[in-house]
C-alpha positions as CSV (number, residue, x, y, z in Angstrom):
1,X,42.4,281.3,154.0
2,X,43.8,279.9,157.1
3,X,46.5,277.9,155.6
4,X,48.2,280.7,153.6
5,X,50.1,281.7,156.6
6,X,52.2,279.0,157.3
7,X,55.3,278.5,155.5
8,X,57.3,275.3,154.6
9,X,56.6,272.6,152.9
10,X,55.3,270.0,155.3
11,X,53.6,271.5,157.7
12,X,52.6,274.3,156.1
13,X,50.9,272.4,153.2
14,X,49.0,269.8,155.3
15,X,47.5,272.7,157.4
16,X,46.4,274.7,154.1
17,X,45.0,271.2,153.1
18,X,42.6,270.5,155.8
19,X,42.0,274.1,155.9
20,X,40.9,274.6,152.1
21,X,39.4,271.1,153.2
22,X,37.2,272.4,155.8
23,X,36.4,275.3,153.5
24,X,35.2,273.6,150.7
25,X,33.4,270.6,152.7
26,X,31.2,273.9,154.7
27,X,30.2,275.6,151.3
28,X,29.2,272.1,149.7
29,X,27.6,270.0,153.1
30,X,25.3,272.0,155.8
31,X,25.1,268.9,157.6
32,X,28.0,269.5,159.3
33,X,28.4,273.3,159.3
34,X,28.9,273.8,162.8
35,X,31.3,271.2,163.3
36,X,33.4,272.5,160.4
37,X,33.3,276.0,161.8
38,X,34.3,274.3,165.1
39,X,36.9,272.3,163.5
40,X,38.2,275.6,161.5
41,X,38.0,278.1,164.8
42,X,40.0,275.6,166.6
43,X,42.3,275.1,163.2
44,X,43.3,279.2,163.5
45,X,43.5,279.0,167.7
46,X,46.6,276.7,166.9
47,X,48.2,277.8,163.6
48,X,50.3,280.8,165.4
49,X,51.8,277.9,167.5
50,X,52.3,275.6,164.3
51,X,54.1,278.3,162.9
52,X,56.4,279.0,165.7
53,X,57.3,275.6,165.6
54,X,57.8,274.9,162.3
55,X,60.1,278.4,162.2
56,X,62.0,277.6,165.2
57,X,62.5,274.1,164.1
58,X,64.3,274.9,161.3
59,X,65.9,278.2,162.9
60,X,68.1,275.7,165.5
61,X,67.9,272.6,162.9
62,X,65.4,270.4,164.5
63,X,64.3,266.6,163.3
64,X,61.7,266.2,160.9
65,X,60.0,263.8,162.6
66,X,58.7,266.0,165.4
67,X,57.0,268.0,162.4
68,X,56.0,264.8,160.3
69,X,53.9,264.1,164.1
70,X,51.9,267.0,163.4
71,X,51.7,266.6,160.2
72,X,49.9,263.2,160.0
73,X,47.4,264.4,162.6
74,X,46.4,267.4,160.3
75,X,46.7,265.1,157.2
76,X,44.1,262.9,159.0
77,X,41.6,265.4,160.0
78,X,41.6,266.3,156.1
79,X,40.9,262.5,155.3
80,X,37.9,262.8,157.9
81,X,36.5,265.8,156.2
82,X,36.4,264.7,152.9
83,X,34.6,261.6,153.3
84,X,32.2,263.6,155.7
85,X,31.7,266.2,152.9
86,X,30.4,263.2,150.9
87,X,27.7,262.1,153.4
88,X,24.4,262.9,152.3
89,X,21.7,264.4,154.0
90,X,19.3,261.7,154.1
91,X,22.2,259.6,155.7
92,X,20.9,260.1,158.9
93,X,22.9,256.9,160.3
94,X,26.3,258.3,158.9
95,X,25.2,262.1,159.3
96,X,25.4,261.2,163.4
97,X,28.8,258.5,163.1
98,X,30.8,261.8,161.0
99,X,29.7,264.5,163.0
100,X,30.7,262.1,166.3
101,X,34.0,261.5,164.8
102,X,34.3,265.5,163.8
103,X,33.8,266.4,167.5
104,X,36.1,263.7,168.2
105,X,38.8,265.3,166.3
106,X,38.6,268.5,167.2
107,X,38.9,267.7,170.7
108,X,41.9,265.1,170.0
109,X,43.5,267.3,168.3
110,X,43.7,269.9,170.7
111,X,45.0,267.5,173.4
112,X,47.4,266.5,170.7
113,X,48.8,269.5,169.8
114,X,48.8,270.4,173.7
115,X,50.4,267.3,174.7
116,X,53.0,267.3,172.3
117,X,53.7,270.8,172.0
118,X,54.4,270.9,176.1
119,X,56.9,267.7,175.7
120,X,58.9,269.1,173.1
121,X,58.6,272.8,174.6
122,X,60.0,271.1,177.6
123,X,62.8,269.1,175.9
124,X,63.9,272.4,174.0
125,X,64.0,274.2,177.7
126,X,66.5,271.2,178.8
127,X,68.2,271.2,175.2
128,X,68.7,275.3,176.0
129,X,70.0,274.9,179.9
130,X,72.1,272.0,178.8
131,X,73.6,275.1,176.1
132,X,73.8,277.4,178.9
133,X,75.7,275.1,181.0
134,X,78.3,274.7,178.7
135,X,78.9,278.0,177.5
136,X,79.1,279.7,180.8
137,X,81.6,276.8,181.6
138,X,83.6,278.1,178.8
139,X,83.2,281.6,179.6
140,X,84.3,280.8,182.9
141,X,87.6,279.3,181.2
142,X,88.1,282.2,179.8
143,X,88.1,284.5,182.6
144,X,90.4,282.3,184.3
145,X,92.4,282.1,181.2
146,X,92.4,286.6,180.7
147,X,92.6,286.4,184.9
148,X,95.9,284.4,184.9
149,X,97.2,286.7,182.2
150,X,96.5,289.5,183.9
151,X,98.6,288.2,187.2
152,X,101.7,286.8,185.1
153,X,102.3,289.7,183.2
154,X,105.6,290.9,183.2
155,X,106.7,294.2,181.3
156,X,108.0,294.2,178.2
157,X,111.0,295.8,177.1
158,X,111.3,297.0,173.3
159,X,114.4,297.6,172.1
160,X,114.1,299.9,169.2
């Protein structure tokens, strides 16, 4: 199963729920096979990435909300495929209104994920040159620190 791979408790267990979601809305409704296989190949084209995030986040102590963000969107997308799951096949009005909104999410939630993923990989580039910055600044106190010892040291004399 898709979901198994993530760790953590948020994130991780809203991904394994739409994914077991997914799962278990294809073996029960053929109406919308191929948008649950769609929904389910884009699902495992971003979990790598969710888990990098999700391990990195709390690697350098990141906010939960930047992981709640993703985590409503996938707890959403498991919302939409249950109630699609129940839609039955004579439905033909609702058949075409789920598998509308299915493509829908699918595609938003690939824009999502890229959107948001690229604003906070690009605050965590600043967040790192902003780290850089200072600690070379202290480095470069140091050197001047050692530097200056190394100019005003005088010999000692040990009396034994």
């Amino acid at each position: 199963m898709a979901g198994n791979l993530i760790g953590g408790a948020a994130l991780g267990q809203a991904f394994r729920m739409l994914s077991e979601s997914i799962t278990q809305a294809g073996k029960t409704s053929v109406c919308f096979d191929s948008n649950f296989r769609r929904l389910n190949s884009t699902l495992l084209s971003i979990k790598p990435v969710l888990e990098d995030i999700e391990r990195l986040n709390k690697a350098l102590e990141g906010r939960e909300s930047e992981i709640d963000i993703f985590k409503k969107r996938l707890e959403e997308g498991e919302k939409l495929v249950r109630k699609s799951a129940k839609i039955k096949r004579y439905n033909v009005c609702k058949r075409w209104y789920y598998s509308k909104k299915l493509a829908d999410l699918e595609q938003s939630t690939m824009k999502f994920f890229e959107v948001h993923g690229l604003m906070q990989s690009c605050r965590d580039r600043k967040k790192i040159l902003v780290a850089l910055k200072e600690e070379g600044e202290k480095l470069d106190e140091i050197y001047a620190t050692l530097k200056d010892m190394k100019l005003n040291k005088t010999p000692r004399i040990s009396t034994i």
